[in-house]
N, C-alpha and C positions, 0 to 999 in steps of 0.2 A: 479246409479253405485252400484254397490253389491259387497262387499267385505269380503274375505274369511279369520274368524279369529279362528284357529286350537289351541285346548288345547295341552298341551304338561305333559309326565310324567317324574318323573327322576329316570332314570335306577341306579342312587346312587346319596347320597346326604351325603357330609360329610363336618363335621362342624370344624370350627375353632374359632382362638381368636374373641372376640372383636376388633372394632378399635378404632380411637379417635372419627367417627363421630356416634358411639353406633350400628353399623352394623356389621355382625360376616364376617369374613372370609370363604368362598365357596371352596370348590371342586366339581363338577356335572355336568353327563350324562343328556342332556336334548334332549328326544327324542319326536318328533310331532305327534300326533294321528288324525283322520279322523275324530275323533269327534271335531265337533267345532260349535264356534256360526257366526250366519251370519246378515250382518251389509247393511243398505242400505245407501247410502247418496246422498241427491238431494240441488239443490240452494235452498234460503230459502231467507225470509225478513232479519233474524238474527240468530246467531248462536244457534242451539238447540241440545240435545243429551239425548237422548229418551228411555230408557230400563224399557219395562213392567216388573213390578214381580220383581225392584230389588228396595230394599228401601237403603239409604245411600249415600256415596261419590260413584261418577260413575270414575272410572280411563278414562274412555275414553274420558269425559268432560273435566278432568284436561291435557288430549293428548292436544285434540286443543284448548285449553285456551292457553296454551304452544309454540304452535304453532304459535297462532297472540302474541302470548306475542313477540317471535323470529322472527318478522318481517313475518310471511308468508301472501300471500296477495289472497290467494285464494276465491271465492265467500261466502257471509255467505253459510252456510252450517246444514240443518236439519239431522240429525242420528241418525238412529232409530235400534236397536237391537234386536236381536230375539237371546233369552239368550237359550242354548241347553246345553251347559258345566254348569253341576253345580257349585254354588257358594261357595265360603267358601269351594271346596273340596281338594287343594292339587295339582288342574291340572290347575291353571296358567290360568281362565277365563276371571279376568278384566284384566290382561296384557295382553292377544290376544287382547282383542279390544282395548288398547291403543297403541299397536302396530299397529296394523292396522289401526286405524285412524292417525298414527305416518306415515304411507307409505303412504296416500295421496301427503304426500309433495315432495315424488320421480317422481311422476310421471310430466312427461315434456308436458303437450297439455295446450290448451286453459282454461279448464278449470278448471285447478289446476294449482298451479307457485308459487315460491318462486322470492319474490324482488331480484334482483340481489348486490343491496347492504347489504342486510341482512341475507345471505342465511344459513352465517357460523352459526350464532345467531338461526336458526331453523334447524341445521342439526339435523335430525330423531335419529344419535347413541346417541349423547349427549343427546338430551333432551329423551332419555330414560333412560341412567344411572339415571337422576335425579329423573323417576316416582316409580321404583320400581325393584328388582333385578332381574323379571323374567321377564321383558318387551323389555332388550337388544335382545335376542337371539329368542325372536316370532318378530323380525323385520325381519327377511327374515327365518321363521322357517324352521328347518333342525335339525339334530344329531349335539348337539355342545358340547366341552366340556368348562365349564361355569364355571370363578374364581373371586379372587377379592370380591367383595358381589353381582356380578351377571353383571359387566359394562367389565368384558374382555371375549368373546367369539372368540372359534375357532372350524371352521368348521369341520366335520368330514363326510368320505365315509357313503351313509344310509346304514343298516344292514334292514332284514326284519323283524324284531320280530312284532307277534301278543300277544293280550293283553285283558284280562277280566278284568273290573274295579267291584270293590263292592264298595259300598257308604256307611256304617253303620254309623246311626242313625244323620245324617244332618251335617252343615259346623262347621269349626272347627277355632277358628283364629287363624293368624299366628304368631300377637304378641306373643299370650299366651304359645304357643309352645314354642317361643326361648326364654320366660323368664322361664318354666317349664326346660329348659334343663340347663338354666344357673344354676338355683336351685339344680339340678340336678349334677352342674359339667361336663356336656358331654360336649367333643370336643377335638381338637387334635391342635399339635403347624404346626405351620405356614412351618415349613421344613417336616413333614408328613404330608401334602397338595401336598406338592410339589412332595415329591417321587410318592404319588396316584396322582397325574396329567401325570405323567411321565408313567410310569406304563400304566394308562387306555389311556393315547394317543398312546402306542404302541400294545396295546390289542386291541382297536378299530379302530387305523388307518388304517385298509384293510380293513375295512367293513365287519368285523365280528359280527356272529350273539352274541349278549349280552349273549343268554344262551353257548358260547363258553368260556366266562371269567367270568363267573359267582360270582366264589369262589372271586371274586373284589368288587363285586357291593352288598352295603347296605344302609342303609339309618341311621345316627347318631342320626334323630329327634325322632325315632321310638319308643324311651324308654321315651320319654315326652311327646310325642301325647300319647301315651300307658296310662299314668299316669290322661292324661285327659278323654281320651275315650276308658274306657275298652276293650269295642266293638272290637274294631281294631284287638287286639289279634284273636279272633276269627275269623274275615274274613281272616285272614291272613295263619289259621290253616287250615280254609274251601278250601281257592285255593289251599292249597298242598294237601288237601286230594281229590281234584278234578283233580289231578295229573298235576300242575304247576310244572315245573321243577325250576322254581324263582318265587318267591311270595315275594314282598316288598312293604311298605308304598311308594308313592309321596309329596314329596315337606312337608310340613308340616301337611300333613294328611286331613282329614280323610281316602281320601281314599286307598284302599289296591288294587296293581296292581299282577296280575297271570300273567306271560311273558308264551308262546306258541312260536315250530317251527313254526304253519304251523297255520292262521283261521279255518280247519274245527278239529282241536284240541280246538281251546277257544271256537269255536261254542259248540262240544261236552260236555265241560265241563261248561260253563252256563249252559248246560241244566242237565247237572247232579246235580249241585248247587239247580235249583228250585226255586233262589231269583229272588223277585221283582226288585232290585238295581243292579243287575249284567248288566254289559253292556258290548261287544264283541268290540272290533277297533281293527282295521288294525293299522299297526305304517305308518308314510307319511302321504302328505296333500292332502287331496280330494280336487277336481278340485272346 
């Protein structure tokens, strides 16, 4: 079985309090891009989960540890990875594949199933709030707007925006970012969340394109990745001078995304760029 797990970038990312369990409060556009990594899984003797090239905790191991933790009763299972989204960059790679090893459990044949008396204890949304805030909303990835610390998702019409990714100078952690901005001071109260949810649900509930609401959408982490990885500033200067009509950091950086109406605009303008790191995506999930 081959399974499709779509990076996603956020067309804004705005930050809030703290809570009691040390996690910030969210406001975010999270929209799915074509770039993604692709995941095989077959029966196996015992459960295994396999990603060449990536050293550390695999989120997708701790998906279905999760899994049989919650009663799921499917065959052991070998899953193996074939990593495409970079790591550590901003665009949500090991939460696509725990998500997606998280939709195993949807599916109703013979060879995946959930016990019937345990099924509440492995539902897929729950035990994603629990893996990581950007794992809720690549469970059935789409345009969502994304609150809470990343476990309340609501679906939103797709807009078509294309998209130039730059990566400058490798992964970035995400820890360090939100403790960089606490340091920092950035973030907004809990009732200016709400008005920018309000706001961008009726900017983007017709399925408009993002560069129509533009003058909404930023990203609050931007001044503490900034702090960590100079770099950033500059790609971010390169896609407006490559005529990005929005150019913004995702998720907690590194990388810098360039919004485009049209692909053969971000085609155009990677090649004006000239980087090695530039990468072109369609927004939506390839088949």
């Amino acid at each position: 079985m081959l399974i499709h797990a779509p990076a996603k970038i956020n067309l804004c990312l705005f930050l809030g309090p703290a809570r009691e369990d040390g996690l910030h409060q969210l406001c975010s556009l999270f929209e799915p891009i074509a770039l993604a990594d692709s995941i095989e899984a077959s029966e196996a003797e015992r459960d295994e989960v396999l990603c060449p090239g990536v050293e550390g905790e695999n989120l997708a191991a701790r998906a279905l540890a999760a899994l049989r933790e919650g009663g799921w009763e499917g065959p052991p299972l070998r899953i193996e990875i074939e990593k495409r989204i970079p790591v550590a960059a901003g665009l949500g790679g090991g939460s696509a594949d725990a998500a997606a090893v998280l939709r195993l459990a949807t599916r109703r044949d013979d060879f995946l199933s959930i016990s019937d008396n345990k099924s509440s204890q492995a539902d897929p949304a729950t035990l994603a709030a629990g893996l990581g805030a950007d794992v809720p909303s690549q469970l059935v990835p789409a345009l969502s707007l994304v609150g809470g610390a990343g476990e309340r998702v609501e679906r939103l019409p797709e807009p078509s925006p294309h998209a130039v990714l730059l990566l400058p100078g490798g992964g970035l952690s995400t820890a360090e970012v939100f403790a960089a901005a606490d340091r920092l001071g950035l973030g907004r109260s809990a009732a200016e969340l709400d008005e920018l949810a309000a706001r961008l649900r009726e900017a983007a509930g017709a399925g408009a394109s993002p560069l129509g609401y533009a003058e909404l959408l930023a990203n609050d982490l931007e001044p503490a990745a900034r702090s960590l990885r100079p770099e950033i500033g500059a790609a971010l200067d390169a896609l407006r001078e490559a005529g990005a009509p929005l150019a913004l950091l995702t998720g907690s950086g590194p990388t810098a995304v360039g919004v485009f109406p049209t692909v053969a605009e971000a085609t155009r303008a990677s090649l004006w760029l000239g980087r090695d790191d530039a990468i072109v995506c369609e927004a939506g999930c390839a088949p």
